[in-house]
BALUM-99374 format. One record per residue: residue in three letters; x, y, z of N, C-alpha, C in turn. Coordinates in steps of 0.05 Angstrom, whole numbers, plus 32768, in hexadecimal, padded with zeros to 4 digits. Each point is the difference from the previous one (the first is absolute). Layout:
<rs>
ALAXYZXYZXYZ/...
</rs>
This chain:
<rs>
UNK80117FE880007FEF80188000801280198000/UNK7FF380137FFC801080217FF17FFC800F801D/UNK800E7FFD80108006801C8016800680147FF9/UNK7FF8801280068009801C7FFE80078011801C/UNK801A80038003801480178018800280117FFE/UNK7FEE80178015800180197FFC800B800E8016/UNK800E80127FFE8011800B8017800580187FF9/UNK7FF0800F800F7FF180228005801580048012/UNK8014801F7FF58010800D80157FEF80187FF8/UNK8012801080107FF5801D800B800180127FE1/UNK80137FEE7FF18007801B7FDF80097FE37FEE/UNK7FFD7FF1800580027FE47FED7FE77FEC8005/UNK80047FF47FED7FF37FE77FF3800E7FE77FFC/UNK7FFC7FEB800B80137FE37FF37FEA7FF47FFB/UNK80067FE57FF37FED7FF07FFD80157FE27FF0/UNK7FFD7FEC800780027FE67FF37FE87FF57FF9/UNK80077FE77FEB7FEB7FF17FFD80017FDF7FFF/UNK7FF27FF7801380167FE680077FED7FEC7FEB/UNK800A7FE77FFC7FF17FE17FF87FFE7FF58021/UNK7FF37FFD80037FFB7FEA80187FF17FE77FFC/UNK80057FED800D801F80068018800E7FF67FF7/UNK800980067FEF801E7FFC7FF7801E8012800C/UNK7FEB80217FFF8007800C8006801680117FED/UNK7FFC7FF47FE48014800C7FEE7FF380227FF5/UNK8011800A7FFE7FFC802080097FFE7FFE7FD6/UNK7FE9800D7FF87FFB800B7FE6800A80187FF7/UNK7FF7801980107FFB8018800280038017800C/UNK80198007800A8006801C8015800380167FEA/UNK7FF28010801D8009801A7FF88000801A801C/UNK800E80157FFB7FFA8017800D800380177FF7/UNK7FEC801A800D7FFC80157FF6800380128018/UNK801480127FFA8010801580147FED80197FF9/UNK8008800680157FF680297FFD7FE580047FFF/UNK7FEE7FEF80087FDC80047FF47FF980168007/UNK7FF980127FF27FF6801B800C801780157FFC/UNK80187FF37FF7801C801B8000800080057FD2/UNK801480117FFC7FFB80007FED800E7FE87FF0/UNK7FFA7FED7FEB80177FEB7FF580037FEE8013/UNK7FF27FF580007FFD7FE38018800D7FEF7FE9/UNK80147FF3800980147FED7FF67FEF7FE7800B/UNK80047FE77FEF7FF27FED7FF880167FF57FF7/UNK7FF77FDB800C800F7FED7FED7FE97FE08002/UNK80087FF67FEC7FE97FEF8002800F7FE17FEF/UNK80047FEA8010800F7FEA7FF57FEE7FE77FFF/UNK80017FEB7FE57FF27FF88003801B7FE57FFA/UNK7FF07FDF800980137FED7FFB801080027FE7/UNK80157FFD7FFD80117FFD7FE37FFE800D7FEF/UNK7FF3801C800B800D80197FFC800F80177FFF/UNK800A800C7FEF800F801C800A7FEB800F800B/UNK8008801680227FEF800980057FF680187FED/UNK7FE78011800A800080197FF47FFA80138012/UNK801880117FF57FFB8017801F7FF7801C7FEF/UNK8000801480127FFE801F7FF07FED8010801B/UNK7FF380147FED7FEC8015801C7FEA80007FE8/UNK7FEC800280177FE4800C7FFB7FF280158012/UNK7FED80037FF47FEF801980187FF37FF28006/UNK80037FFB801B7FEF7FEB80157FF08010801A/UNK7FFC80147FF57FEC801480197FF57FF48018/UNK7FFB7FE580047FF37FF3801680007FE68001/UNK7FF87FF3801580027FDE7FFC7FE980017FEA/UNK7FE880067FFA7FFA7FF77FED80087FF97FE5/UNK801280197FFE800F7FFF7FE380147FE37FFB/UNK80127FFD8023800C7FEB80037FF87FE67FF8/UNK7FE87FFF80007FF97FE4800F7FF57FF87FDC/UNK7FFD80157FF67FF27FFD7FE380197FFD7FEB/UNK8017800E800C801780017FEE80067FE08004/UNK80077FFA801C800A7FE180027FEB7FEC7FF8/UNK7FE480067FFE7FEE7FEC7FF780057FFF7FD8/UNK7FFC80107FF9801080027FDB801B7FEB8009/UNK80158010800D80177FE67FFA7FF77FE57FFE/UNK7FE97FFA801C80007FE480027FEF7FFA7FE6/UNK7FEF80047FF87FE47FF87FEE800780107FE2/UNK801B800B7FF07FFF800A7FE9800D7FEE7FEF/UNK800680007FED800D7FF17FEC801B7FF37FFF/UNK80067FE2800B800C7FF3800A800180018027/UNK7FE78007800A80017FFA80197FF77FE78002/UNK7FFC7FF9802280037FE580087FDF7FF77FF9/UNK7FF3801280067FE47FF77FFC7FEF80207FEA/UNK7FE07FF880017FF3800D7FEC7FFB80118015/UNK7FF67FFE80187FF08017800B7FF97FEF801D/UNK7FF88019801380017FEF801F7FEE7FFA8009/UNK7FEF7FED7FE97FEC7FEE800480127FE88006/UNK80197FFB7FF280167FEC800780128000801E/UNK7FF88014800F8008800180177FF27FF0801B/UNK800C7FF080077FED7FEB801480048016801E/UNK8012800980027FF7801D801F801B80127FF5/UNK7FF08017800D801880148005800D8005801B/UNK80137FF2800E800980028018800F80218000/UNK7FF38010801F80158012800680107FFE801F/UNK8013800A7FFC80108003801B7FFE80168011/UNK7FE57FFF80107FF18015800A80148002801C/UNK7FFD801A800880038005801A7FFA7FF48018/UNK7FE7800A80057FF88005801A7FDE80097FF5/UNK7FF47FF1801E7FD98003800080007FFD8028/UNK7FE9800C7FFD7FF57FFE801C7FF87FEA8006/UNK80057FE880137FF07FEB7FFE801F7FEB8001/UNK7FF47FE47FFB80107FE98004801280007FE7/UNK802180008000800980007FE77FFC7FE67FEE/UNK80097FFB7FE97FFC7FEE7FF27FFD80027FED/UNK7FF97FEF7FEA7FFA7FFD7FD97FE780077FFE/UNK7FF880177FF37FDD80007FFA800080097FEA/UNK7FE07FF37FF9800180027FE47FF1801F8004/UNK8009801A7FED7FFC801E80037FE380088001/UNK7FEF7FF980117FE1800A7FFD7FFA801A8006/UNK7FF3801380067FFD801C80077FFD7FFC8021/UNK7FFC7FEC800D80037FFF8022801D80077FFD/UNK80177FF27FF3801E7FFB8008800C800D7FF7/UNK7FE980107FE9800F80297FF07FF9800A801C/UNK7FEB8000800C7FF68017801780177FFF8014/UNK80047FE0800E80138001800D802480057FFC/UNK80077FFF7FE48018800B80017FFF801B8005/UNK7FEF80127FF37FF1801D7FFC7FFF80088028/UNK7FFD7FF1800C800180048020801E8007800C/UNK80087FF47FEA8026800280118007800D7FE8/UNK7FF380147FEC801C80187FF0800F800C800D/UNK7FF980018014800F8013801680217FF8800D/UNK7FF87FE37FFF801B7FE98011800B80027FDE/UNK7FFA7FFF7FEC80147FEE7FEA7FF8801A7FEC/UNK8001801B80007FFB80117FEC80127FFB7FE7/UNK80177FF98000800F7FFB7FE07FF77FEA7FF5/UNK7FF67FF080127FEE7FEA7FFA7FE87FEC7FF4/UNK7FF2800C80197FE57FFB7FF87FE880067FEC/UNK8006802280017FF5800A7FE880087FFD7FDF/UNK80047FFB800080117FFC7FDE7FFC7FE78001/UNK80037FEA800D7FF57FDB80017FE0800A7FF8/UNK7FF7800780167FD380107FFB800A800A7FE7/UNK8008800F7FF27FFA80117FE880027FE27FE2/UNK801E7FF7800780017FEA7FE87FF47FE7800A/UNK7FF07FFD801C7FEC7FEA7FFA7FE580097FEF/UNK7FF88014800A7FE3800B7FF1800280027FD9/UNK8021800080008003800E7FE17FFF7FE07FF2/UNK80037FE7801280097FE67FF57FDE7FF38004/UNK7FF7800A800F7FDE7FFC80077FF080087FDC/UNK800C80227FFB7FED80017FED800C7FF67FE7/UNK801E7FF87FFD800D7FF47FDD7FF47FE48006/UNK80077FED800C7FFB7FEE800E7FF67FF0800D/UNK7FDF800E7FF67FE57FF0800C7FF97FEA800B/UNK7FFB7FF0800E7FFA7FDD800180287FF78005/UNK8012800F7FF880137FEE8011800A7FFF8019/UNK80017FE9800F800780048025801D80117FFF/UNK7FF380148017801D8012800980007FF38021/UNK801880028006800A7FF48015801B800D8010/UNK7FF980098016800D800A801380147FF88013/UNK801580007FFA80157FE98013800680118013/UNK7FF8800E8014800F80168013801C7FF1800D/UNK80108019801080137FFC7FFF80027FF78023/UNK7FF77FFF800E7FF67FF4801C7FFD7FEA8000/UNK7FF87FF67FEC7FF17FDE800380167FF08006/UNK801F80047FF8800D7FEC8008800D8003801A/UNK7FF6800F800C8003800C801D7FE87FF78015/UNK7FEE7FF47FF67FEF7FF4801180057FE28017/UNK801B80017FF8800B7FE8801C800C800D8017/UNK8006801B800580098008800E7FEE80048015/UNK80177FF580187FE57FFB80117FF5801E8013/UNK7FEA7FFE800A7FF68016800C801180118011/UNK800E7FF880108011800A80148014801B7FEE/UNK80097FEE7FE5800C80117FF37FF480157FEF/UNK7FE380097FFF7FF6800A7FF27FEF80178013/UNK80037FFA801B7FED80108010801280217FFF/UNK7FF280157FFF80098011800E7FF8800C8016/UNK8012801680137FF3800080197FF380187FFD/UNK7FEB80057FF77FEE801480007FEC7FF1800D/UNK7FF0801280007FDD7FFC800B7FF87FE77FFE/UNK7FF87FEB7FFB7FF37FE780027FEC80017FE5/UNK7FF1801C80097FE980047FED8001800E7FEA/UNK801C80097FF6800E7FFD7FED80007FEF7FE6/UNK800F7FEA80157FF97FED7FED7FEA7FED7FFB/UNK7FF5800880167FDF7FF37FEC7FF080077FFC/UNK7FFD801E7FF77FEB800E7FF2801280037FE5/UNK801680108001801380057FEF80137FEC7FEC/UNK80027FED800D80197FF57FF9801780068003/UNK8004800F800C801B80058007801D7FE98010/UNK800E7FF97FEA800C7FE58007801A80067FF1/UNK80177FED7FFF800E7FF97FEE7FFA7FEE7FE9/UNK7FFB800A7FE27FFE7FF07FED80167FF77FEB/UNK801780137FFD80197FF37FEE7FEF7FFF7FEA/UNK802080087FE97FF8800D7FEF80147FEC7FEA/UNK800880027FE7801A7FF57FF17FF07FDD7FFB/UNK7FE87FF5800480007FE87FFD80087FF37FF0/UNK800080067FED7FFD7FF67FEA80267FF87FFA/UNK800C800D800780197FF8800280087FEE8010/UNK7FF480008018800F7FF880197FF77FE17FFB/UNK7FE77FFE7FF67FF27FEC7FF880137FEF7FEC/UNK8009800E7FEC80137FF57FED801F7FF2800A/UNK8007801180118018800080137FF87FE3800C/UNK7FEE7FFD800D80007FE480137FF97FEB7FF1/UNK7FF780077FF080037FE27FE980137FFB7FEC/UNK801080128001801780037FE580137FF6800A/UNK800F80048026800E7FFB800E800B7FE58004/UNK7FE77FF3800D7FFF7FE67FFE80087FEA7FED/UNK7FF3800C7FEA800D7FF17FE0801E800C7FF9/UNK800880108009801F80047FF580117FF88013/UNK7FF37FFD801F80107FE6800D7FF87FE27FFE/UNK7FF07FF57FEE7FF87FE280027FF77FFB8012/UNK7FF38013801B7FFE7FF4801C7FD4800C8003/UNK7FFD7FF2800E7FDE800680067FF7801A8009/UNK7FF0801080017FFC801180117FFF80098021/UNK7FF17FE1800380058007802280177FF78009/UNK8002800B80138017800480188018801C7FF7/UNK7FF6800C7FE9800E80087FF3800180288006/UNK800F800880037FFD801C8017800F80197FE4/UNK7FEC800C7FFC800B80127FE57FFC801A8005/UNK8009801B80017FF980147FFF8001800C7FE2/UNK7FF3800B7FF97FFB800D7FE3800580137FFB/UNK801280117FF07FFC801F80057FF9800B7FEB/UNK7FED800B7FFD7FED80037FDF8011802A8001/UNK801980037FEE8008801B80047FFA80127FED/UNK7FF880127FFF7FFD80107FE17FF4801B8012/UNK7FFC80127FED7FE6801E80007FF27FF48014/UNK7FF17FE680017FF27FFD801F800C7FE6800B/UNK80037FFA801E800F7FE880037FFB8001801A/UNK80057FE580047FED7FF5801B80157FE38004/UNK7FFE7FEF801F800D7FE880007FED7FE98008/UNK7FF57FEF7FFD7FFA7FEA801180087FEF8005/UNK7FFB7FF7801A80017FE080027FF97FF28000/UNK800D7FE17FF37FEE7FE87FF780067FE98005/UNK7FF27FEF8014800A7FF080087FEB7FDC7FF8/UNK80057FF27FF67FFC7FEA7FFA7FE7800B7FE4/UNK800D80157FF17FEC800F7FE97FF480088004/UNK7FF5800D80157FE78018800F80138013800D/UNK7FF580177FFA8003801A800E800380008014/UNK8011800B80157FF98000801F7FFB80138004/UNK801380197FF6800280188002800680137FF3/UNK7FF080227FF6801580087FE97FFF801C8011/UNK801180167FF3800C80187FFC7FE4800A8004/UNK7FF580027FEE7FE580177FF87FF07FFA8018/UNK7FF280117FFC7FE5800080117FE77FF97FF9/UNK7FEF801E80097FE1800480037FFB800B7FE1/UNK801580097FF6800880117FEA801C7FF97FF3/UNK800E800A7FE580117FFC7FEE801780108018/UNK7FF480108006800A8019800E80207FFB8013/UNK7FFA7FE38013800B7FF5800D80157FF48008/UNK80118002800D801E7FEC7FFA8014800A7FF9/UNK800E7FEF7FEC8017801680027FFD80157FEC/UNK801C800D7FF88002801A7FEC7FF67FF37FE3/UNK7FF1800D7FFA7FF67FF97FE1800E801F7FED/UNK7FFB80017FE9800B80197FF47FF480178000/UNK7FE7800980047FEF8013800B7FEF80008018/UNK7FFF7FEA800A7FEC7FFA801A800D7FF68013/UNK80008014801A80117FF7801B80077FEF800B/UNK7FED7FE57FFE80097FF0800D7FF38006801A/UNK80067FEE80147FFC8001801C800480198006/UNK7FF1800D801F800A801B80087FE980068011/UNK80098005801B7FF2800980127FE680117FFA/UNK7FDE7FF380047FF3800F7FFB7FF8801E8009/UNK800C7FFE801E800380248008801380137FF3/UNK80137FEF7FF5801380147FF47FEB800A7FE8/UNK7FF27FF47FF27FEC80047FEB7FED801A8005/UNK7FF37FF880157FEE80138017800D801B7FFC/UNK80137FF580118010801D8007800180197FE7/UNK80097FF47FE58007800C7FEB7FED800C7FF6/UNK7FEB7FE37FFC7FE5801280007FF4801D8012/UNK7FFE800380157FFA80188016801C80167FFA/UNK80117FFE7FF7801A800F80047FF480107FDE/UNK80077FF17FF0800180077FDF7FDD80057FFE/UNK7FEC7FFC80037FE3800580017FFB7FEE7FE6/UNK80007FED7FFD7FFC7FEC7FEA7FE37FF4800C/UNK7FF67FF47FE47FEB7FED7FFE80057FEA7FFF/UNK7FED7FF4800A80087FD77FF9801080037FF2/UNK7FE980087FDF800A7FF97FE4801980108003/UNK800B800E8003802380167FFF800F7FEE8005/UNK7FF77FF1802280147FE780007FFC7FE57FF8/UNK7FED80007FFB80057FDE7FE9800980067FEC/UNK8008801B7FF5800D80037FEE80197FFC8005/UNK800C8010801280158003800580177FEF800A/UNK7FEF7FEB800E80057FE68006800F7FF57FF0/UNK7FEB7FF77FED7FFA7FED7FE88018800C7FE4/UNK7FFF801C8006801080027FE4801580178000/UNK8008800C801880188008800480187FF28018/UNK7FF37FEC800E80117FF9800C80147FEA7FFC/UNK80047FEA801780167FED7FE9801D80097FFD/UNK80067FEC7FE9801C80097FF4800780248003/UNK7FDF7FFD7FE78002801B7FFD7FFC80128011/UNK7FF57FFD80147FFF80138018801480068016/UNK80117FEB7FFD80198005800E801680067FEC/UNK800A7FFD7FED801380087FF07FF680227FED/UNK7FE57FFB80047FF6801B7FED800180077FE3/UNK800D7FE47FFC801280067FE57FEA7FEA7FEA/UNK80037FE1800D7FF17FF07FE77FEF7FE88011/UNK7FEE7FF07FF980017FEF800E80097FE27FEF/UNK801280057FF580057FE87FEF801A7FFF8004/UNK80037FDA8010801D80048008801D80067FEF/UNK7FFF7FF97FE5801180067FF0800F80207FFC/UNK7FEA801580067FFF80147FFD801C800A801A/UNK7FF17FF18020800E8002800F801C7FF28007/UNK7FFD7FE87FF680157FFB7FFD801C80187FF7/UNK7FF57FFE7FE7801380137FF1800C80228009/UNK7FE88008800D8000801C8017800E7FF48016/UNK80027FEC800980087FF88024802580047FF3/UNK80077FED7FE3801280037FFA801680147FF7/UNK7FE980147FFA801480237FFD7FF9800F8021/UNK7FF77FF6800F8005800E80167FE280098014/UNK7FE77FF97FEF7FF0800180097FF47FEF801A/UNK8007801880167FF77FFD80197FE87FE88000/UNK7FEF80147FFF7FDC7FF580037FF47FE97FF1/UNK80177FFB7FEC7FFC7FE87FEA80087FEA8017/UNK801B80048001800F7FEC80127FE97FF38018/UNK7FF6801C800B7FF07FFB80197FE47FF47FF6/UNK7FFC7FFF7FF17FE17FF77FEB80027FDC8002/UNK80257FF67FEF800A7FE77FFC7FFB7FFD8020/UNK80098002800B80137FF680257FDE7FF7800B/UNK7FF480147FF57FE07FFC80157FEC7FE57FF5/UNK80047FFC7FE07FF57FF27FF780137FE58008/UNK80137FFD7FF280127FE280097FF87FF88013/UNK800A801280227FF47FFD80157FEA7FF38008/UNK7FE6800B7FF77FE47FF8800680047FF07FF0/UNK80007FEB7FEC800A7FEC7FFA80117FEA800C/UNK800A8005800E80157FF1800A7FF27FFC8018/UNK7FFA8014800B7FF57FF8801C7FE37FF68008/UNK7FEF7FFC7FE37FE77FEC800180137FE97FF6/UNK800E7FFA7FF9800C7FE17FF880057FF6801C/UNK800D800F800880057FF5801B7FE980028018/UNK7FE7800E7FFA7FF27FFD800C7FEB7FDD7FFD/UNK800480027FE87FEF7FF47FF6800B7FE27FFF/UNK801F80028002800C7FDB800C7FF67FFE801A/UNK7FFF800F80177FF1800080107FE87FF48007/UNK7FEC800F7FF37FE77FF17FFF7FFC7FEC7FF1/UNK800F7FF37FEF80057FE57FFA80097FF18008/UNK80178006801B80137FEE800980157FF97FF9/UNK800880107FE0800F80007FF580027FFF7FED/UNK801780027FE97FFC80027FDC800D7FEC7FFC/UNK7FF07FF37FD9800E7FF17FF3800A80147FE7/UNK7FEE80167FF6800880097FE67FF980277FFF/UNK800A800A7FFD7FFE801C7FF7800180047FE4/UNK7FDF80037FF2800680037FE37FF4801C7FFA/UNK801180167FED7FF680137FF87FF480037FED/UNK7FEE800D7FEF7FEB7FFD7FEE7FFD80277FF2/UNK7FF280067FE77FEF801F8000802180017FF8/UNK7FF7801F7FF18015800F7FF580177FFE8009/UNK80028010801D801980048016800B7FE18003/UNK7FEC7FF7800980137FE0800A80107FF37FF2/UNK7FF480037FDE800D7FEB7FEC801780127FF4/UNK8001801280008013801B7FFB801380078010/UNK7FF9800780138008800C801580197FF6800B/UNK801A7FFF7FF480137FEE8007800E800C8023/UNK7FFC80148001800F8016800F7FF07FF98013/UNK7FE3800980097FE77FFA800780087FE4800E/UNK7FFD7FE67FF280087FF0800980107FFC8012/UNK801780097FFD80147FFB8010800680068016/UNK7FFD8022800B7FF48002800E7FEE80028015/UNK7FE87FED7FFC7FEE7FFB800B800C7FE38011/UNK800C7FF17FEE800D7FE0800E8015800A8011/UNK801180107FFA8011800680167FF7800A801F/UNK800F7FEA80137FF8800780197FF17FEC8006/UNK7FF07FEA7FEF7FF57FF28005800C7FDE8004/UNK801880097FFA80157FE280037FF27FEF8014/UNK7FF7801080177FFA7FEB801A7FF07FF27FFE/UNK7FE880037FE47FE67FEF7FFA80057FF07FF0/UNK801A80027FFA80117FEE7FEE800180057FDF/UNK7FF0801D8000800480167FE7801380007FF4/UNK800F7FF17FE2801980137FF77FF87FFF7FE6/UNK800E80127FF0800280037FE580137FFD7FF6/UNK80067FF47FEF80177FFD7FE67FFC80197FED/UNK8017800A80048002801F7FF57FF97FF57FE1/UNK80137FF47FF580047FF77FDF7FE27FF97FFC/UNK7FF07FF4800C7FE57FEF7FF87FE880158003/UNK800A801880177FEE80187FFE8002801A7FE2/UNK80177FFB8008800D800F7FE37FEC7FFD7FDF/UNK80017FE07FF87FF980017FEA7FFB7FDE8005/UNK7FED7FF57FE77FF87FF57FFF7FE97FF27FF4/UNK7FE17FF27FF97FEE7FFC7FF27FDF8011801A/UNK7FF8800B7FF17FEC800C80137FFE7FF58010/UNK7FF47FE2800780017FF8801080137FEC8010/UNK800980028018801A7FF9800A7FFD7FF58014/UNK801B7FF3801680068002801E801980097FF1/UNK7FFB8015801D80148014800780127FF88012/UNK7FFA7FF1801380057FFC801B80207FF58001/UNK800D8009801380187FE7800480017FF07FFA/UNK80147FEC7FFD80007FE27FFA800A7FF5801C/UNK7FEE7FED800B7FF97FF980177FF580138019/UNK7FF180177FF47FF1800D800B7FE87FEF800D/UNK7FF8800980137FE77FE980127FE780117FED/UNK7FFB801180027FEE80117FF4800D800E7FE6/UNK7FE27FF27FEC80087FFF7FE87FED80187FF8/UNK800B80147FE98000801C7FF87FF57FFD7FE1/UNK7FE980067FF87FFC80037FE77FF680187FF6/UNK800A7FFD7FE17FF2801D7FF77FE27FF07FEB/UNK7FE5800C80057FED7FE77FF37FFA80237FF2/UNK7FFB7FF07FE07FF380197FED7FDD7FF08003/UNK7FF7801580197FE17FF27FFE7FF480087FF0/UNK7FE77FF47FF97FEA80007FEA7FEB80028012/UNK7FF1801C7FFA7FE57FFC80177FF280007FE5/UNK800080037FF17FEA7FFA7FE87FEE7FD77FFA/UNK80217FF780037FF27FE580047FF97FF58012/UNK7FFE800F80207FF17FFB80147FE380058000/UNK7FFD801D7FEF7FE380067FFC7FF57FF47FEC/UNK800E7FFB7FE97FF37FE47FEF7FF77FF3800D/UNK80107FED80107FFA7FE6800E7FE47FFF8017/UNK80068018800E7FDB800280137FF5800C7FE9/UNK7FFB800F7FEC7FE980017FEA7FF27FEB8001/UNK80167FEC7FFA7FEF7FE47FEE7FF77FF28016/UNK800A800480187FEE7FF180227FE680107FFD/UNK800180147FFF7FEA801980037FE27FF57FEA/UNK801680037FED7FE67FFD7FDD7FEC7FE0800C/UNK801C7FE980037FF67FE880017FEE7FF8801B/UNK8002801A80157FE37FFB80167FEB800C7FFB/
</rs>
């Protein structure tokens, strides 16, 4: 059957198109800049040269119509997306129990409840589900949120200490965010050691523009980075991370801001970028920390850090580690990043082989040779995670 992978950013568009379950990938593509002028586009199909260039893509609608022509025009995979058996997306966040749903207007209302927790998010997923509702008539759309693989973690770890009644009028809880990776991570792991999942103690570090860690122990979640919100955890590239909610308060009553001023401000000046001032993209800083830039340096030191110190939090609540694998832009890139973060951690039995961090096939061990704790770099695929609950979803 013809899956279709859609993956709504804040100013992009992706999309694959899988055979299932085979799982052999027909059809990628992505579309940059939606809404800027000359949105760059590339669009690859099997045993083809790709084709790239710009169009005027004013809105996801335009998006979603430009990438539907690639798939359905003259030499595409199919005639038209009457050949589509579901459209899986890689939704955020909804009010309510996470999980796979198939997109009805109850589970539009309830993501529409939390724009507020996932604003680069949620809205633009609502805009290109309704636009796939009207090209798209009669085919199942399907919602893989990014919580669902966070639903083993047990309560203790999810409570916060607010009000009681909080959290059960509200919801107000820890839900973790990155599933769809982390998800990938604990089943990818396993198979590149030959060994089962349980007993097996993994921390994940999904790194990029947003990035989060969990832990996973016998292939379930125990624990992640994020929260109640994306907001949560450690340094992401525009959004703070963890941080005292009075200090929040405070800023608010001092500066005379509104909610909205600071969920803005939160959300999209802080971070990398809010401590360096300069970028929130570590390359950027990198390169600044290297001519002398103070606040860059101090941007790197804070992020490594909070990294380093949920790894070690998080052997802890496992009792201990078998594997540290990194994942997302930063992780699989991030050679420097890397390195850094393992250092100091010898005592968990952490090392890296400089040469094997250096260079190598995307996907790797990094780790020492006779390291106790084994180091990988995994190039995850959350697209064939959301394939795979589509077709659980379609087939109940």
């Amino acid at each position: 059957m013809n899956i279709l992978v859609a993956n709504v950013g804040s100013t992009s568009f992706k999309y694959r198109l899988f055979d299932m379950p085979s799982e052999r990938v027909l059809a990628e593509g992505r579309i940059e800049r939606v809404g800027g002028q000359g949105s760059a586009f590339e669009h690859r199909m099997q045993g083809r040269d790709p084709v790239t260039g710009e169009a005027e893509i004013p809105d996801y609608a335009a998006a979603v119509r430009h990438a539907i022509e690639a798939l359905t025009g003259p030499g595409g995979p199919f005639r038209g997306l009457g050949d589509l058996a579901a459209v899986g997306f890689k939704t955020v966040h909804l009010r309510g129990k996470p999980g796979s749903y198939l997109l009805t207007d109850e589970i539009l209302d309830r993501m529409a409840d939390y724009n507020d927790l996932a604003p680069a998010h949620n809205p633009p997923y609502i805009r290109a589900i309704r636009i796939f509702r009207e090209v798209a008539p009669g085919v199942p759309l399907v919602g893989v949120f990014e919580p669902a693989f966070h639903a083993t973690i047990p309560d203790y770890a999810t409570i916060y200490g607010v009000p009681y009644r909080w959290y059960e009028q509200h919801g107000i809880r820890k839900y973790g965010f990155h599933g769809a990776s982390h998800r990938y991570v604990a089943e990818r792991v396993p198979r590149l050691l030959g060994v089962p999942a349980e007993g097996l103690r993994v921390v994940s570090c999904h790194l990029g523009g947003s990035a989060s860690v969990c832990a996973i122990r016998d292939g379930r979640s125990v624990d992640t980075s994020m929260g109640f919100s994306p907001q949560d955890g450690i340094l992401n590239a525009t959004r703070t991370g963890a941080v005292d909610p009075f200090a929040v308060l405070y800023a608010m009553d001092r500066e005379g801001l509104s909610t909205a001023e600071a969920r803005r401000a939160l959300a999209e000046e802080g971070g990398l970028l809010g401590i360096s001032g300069l970028s929130g993209d570590v390359r950027d800083l990198e390169g600044a920390a290297g001519r002398g830039h103070d606040r860059s340096r101090l941007a790197l030191d804070a992020f490594c850090y909070g990294v380093k110190k949920t790894i070690g939090a998080y052997a802890a609540a496992m009792g201990g580690l078998d594997v540290v694998a990194f994942a997302g832009g930063v992780g699989e890139k991030g050679i420097e990043v890397r390195r850094r973060i393992c250092a100091g951690l010898e005592f968990l039995g952490v090392g890296v082989d400089e040469s094997k961090n250096r260079s190598g096939t995307p996907e790797r061990l990094i780790s020492a040779d006779g390291g106790r704790v084994k180091v990988f770099v995994i190039r995850t695929d959350e697209e064939v995670v959301v394939a795979r609950a589509t077709v659980e979803v379609v087939a109940r």
